[in-house]
MMTF fields as JSON, N, C-alpha, C and O atoms, coordinates in Angstrom:
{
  "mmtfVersion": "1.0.0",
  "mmtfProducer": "UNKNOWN",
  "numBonds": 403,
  "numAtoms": 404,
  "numGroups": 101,
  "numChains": 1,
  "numModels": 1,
  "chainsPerModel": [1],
  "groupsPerChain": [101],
  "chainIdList": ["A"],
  "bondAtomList": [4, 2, 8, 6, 12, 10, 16, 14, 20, 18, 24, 22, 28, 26, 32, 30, 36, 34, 40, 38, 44, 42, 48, 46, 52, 50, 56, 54, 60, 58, 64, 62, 68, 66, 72, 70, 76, 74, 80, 78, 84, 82, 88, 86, 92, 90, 96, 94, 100, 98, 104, 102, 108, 106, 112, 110, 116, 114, 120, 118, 124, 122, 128, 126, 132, 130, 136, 134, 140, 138, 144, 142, 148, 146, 152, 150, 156, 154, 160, 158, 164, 162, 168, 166, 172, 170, 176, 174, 180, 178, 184, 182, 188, 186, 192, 190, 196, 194, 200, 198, 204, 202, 208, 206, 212, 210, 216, 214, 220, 218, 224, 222, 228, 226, 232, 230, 236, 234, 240, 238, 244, 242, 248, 246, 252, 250, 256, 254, 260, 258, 264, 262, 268, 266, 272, 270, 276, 274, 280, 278, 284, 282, 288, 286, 292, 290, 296, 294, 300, 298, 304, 302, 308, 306, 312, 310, 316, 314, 320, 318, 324, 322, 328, 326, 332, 330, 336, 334, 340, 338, 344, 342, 348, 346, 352, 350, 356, 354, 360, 358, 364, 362, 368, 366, 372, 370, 376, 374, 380, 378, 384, 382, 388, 386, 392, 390, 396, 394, 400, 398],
  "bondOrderList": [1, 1, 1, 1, 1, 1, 1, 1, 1, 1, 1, 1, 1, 1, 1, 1, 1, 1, 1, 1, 1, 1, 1, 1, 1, 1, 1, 1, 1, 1, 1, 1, 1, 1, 1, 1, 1, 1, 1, 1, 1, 1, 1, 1, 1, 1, 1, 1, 1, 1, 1, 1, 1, 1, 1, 1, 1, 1, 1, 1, 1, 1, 1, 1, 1, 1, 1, 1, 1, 1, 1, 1, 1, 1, 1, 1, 1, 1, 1, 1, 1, 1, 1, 1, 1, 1, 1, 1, 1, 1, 1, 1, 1, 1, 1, 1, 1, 1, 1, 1],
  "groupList": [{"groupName": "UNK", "atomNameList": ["N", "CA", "C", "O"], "elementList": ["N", "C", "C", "O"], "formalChargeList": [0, 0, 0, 0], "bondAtomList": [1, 0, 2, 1, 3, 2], "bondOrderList": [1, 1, 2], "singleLetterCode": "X", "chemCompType": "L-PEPTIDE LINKING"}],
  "groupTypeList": [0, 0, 0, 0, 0, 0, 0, 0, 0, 0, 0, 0, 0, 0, 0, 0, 0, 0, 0, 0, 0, 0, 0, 0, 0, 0, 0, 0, 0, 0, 0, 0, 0, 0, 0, 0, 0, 0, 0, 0, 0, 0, 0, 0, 0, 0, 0, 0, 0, 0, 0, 0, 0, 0, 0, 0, 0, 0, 0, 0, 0, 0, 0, 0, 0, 0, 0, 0, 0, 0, 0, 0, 0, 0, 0, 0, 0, 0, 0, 0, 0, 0, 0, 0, 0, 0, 0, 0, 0, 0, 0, 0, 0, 0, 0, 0, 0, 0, 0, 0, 0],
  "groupIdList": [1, 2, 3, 4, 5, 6, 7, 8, 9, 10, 11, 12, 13, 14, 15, 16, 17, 18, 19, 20, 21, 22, 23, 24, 25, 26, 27, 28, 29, 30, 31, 32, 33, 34, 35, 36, 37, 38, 39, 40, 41, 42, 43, 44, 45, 46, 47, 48, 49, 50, 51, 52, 53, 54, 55, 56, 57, 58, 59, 60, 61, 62, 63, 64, 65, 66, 67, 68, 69, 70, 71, 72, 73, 74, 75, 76, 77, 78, 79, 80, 81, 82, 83, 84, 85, 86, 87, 88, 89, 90, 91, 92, 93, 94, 95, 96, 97, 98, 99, 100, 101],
  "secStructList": [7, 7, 7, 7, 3, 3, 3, 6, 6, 3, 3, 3, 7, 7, 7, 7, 3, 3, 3, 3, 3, 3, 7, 7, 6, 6, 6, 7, 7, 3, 3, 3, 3, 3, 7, 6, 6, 7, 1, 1, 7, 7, 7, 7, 7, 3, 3, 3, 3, 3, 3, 3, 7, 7, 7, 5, 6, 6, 3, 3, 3, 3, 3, 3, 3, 3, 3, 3, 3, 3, 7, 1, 7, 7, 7, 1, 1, 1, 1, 7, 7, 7, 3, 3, 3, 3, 3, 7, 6, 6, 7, 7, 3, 3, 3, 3, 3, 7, 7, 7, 7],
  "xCoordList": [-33.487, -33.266, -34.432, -35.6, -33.915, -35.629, -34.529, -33.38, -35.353, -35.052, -34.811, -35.607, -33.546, -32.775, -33.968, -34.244, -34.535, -35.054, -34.123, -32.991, -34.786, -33.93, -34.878, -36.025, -34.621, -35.384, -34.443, -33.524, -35.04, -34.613, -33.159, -33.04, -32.189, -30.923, -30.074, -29.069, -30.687, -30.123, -31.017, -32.236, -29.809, -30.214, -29.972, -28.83, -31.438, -31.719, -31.492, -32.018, -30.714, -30.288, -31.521, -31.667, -32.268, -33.155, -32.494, -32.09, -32.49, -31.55, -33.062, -34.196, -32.606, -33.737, -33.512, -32.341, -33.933, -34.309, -35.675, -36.567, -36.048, -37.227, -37.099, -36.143, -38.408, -38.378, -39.572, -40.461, -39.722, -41.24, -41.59, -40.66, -42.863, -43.271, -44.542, -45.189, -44.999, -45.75, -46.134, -46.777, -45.783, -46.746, -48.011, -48.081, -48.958, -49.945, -50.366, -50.748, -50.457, -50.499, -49.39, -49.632, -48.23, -47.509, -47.193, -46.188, -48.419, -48.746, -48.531, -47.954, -48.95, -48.852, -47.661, -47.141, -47.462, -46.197, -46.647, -46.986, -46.633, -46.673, -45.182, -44.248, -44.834, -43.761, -43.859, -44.479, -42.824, -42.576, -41.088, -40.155, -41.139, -40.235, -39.778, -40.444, -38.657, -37.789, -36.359, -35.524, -35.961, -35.295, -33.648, -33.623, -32.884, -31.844, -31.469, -31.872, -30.766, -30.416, -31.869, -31.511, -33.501, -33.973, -34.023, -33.419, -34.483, -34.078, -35.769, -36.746, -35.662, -37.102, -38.076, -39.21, -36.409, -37.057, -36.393, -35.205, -36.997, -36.258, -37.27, -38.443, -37.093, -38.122, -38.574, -37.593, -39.637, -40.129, -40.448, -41.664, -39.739, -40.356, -40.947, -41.832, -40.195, -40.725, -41.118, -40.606, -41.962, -42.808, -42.768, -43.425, -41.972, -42.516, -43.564, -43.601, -44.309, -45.15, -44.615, -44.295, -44.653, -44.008, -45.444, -46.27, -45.477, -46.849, -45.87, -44.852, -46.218, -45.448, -46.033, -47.146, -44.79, -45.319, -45.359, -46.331, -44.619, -44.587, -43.51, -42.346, -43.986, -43.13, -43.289, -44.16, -41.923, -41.315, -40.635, -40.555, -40.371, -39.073, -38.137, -37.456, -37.549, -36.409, -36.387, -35.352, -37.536, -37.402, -38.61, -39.777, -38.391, -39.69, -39.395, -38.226, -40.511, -40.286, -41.127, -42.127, -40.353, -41.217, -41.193, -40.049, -41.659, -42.03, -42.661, -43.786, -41.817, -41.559, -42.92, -42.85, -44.268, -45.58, -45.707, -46.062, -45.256, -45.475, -44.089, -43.303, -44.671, -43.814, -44.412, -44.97, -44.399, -44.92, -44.199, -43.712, -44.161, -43.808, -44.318, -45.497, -43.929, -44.828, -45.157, -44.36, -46.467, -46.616, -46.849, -47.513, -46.163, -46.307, -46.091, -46.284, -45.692, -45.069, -46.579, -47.717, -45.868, -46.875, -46.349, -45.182, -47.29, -46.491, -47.161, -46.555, -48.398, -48.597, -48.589, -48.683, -48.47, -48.582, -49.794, -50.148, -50.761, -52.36, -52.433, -52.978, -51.981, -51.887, -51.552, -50.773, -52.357, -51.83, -50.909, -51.154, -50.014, -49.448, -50.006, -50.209, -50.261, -50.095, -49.353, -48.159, -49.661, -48.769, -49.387, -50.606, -47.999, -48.361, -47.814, -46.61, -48.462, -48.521, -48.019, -48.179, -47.13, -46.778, -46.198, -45.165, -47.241, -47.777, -46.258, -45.677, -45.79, -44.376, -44.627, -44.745, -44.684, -44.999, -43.941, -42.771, -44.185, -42.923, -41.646, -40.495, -41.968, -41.271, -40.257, -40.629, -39.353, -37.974, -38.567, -39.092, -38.393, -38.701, -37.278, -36.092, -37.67, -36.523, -36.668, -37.846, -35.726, -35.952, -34.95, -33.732, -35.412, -34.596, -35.016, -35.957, -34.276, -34.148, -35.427, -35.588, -35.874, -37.157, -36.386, -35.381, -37.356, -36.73, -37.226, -38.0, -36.96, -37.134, -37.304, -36.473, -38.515, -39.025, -38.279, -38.317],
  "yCoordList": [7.767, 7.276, 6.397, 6.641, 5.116, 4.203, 3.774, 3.332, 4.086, 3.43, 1.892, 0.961, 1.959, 0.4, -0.046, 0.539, -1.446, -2.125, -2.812, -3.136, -3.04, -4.467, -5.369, -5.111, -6.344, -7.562, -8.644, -9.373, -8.453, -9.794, -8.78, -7.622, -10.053, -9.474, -8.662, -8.077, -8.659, -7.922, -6.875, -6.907, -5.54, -4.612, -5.117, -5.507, -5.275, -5.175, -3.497, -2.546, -3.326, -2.347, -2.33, -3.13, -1.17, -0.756, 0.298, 1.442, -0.154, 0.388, 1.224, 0.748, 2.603, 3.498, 4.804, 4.99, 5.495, 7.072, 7.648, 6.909, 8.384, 8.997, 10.789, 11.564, 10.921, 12.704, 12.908, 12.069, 14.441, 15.02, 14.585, 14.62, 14.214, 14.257, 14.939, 14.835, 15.809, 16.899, 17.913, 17.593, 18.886, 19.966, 20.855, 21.364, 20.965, 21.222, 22.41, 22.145, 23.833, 24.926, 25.232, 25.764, 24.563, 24.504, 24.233, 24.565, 23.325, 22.635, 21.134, 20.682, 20.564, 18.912, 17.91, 18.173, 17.027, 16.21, 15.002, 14.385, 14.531, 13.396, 12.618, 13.359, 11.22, 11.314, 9.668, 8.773, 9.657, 8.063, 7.882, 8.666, 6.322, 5.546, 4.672, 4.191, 4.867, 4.083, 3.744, 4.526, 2.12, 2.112, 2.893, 3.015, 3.178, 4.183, 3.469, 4.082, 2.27, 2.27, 1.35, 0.701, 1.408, 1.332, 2.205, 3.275, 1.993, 2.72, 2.535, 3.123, 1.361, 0.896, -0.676, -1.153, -1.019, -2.609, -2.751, -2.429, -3.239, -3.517, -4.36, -4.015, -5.152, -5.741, -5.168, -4.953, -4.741, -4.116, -4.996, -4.966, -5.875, -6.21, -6.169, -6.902, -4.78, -4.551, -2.746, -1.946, -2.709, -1.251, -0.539, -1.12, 0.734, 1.441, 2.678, 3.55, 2.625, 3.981, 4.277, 3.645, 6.312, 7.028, 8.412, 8.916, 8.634, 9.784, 10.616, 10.387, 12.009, 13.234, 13.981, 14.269, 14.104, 14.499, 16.31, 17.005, 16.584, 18.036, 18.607, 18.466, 19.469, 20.369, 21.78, 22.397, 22.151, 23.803, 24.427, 23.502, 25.238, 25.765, 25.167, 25.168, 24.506, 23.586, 22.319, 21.66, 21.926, 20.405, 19.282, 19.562, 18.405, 17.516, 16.581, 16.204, 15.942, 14.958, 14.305, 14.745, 12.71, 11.873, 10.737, 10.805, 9.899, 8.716, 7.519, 7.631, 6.185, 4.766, 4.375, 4.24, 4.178, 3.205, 1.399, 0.438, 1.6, 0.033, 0.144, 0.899, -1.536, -2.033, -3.112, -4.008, -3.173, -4.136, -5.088, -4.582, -6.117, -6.931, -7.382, -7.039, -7.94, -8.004, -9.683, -10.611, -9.747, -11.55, -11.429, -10.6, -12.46, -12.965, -11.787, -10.617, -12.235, -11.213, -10.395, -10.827, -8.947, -8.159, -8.353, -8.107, -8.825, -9.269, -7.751, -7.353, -7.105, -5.985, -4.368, -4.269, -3.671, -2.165, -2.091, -1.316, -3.15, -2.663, -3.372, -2.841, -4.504, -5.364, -4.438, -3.485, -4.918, -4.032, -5.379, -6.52, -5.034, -5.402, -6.24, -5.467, -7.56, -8.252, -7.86, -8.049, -7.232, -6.856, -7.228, -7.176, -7.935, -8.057, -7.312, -7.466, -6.342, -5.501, -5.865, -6.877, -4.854, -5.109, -3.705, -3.114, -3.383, -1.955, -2.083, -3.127, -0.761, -0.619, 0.472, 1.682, -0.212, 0.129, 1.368, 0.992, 2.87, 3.34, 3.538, 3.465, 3.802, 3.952, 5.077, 6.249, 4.838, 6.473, 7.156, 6.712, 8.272, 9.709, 10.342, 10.18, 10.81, 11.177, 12.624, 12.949, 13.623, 14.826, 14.777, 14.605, 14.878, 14.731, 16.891, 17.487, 17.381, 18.311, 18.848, 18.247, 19.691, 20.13, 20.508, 21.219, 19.566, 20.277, 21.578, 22.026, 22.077, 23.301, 22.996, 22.203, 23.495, 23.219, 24.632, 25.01],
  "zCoordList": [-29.255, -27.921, -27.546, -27.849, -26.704, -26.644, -25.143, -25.149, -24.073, -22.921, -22.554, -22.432, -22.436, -21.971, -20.649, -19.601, -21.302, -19.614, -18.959, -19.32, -17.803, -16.724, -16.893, -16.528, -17.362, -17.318, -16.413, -16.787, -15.079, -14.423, -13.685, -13.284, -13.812, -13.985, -14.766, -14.362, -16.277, -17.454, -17.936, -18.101, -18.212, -18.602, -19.704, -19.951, -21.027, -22.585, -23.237, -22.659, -24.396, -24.589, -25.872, -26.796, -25.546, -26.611, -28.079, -27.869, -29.108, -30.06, -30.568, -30.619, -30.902, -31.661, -31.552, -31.223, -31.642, -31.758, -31.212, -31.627, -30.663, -30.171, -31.137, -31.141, -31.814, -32.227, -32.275, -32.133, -32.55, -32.372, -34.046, -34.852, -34.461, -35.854, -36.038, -37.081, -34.789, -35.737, -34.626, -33.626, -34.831, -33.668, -34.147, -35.266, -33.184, -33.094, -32.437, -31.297, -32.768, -32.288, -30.552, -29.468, -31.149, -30.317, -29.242, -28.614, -28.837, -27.641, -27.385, -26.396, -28.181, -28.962, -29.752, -30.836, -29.131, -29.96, -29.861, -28.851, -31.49, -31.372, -31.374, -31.681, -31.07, -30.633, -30.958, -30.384, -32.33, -33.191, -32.974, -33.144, -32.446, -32.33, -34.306, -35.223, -34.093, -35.149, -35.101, -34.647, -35.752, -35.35, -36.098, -37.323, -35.594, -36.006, -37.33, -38.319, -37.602, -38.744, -39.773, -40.755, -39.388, -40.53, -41.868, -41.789, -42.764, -43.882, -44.283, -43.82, -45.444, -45.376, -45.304, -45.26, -45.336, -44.54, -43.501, -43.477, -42.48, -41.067, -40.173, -40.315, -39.491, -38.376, -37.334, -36.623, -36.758, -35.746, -34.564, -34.373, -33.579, -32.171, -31.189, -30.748, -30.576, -29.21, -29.667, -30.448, -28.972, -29.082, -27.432, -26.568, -27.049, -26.065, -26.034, -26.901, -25.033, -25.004, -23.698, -22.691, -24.366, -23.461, -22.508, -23.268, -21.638, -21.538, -21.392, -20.739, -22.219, -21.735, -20.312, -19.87, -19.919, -18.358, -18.481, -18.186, -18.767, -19.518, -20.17, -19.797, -21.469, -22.22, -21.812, -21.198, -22.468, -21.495, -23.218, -24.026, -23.542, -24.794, -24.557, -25.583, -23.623, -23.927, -23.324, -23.231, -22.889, -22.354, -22.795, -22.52, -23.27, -22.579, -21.784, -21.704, -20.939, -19.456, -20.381, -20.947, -20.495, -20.384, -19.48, -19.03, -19.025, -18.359, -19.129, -19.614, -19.26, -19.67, -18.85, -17.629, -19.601, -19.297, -19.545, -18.862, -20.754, -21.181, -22.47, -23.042, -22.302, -23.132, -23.945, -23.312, -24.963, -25.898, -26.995, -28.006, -26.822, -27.576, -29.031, -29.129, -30.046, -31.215, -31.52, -31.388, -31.931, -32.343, -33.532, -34.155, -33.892, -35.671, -36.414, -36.084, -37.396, -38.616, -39.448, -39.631, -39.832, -40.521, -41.885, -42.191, -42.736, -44.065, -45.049, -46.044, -44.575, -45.742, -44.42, -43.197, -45.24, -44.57, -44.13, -43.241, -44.908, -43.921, -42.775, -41.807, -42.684, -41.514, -40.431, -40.481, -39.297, -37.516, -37.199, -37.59, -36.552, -35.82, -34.415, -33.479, -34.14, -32.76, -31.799, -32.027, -30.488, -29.382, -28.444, -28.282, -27.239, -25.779, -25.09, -24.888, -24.547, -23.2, -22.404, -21.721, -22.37, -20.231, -19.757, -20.072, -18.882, -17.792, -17.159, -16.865, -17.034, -16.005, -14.975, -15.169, -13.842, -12.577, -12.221, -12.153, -11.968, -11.56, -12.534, -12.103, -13.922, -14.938, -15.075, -15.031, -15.193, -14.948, -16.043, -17.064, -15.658, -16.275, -17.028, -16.738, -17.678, -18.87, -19.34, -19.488, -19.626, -19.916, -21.681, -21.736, -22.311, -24.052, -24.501, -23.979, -25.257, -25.28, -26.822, -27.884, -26.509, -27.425, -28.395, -28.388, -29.871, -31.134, -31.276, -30.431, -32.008, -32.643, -33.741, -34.184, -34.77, -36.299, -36.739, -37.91]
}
């Protein structure tokens, strides 16, 4: 799941998946975006960061901060990625259901 923006007049439909990829004395999630049908080549564009507002045994809250765009192509795995930022004022909050390992 990757939160649809409004840009302008148009809602942009964000295609992806959101999951936990590691817990940490059961307190901690880190939390990677990909997109649903990459495999192992695919193009990466736009990047969201999410802050967890809080986890419960069956919920997490998160809230939409930024949004990032990508410049110029990453041609090796060591290469970082170029991104432009942009802060979202008042970002909807989202509740997605806690995995269970």
């Amino acid at each position: 799941m990757m939160k649809n923006l409004f840009d302008g007049q148009v809602e942009r439909q964000m295609h992806g998946m959101i999951y936990s990829s590691m817990m940490r004395n059961k307190t901690d999630y880190n939390i990677v975006l990909r997109a649903v049908h990459a495999r192992t080549i695919y193009k990466l564009f736009q990047v969201q960061t999410f802050e967890v507002l809080e986890t419960t045994e069956t919920k997490i809250r998160l809230k939409l901060v930024r949004d990032g765009v990508t410049i110029g192509t990453k041609n090796s795995i060591f290469d970082f990625f170029q991104m432009a930022w942009c802060n979202i004022e008042n970002g909807d909050v989202d509740e997605i259901d806690n995995i269970k390992e």
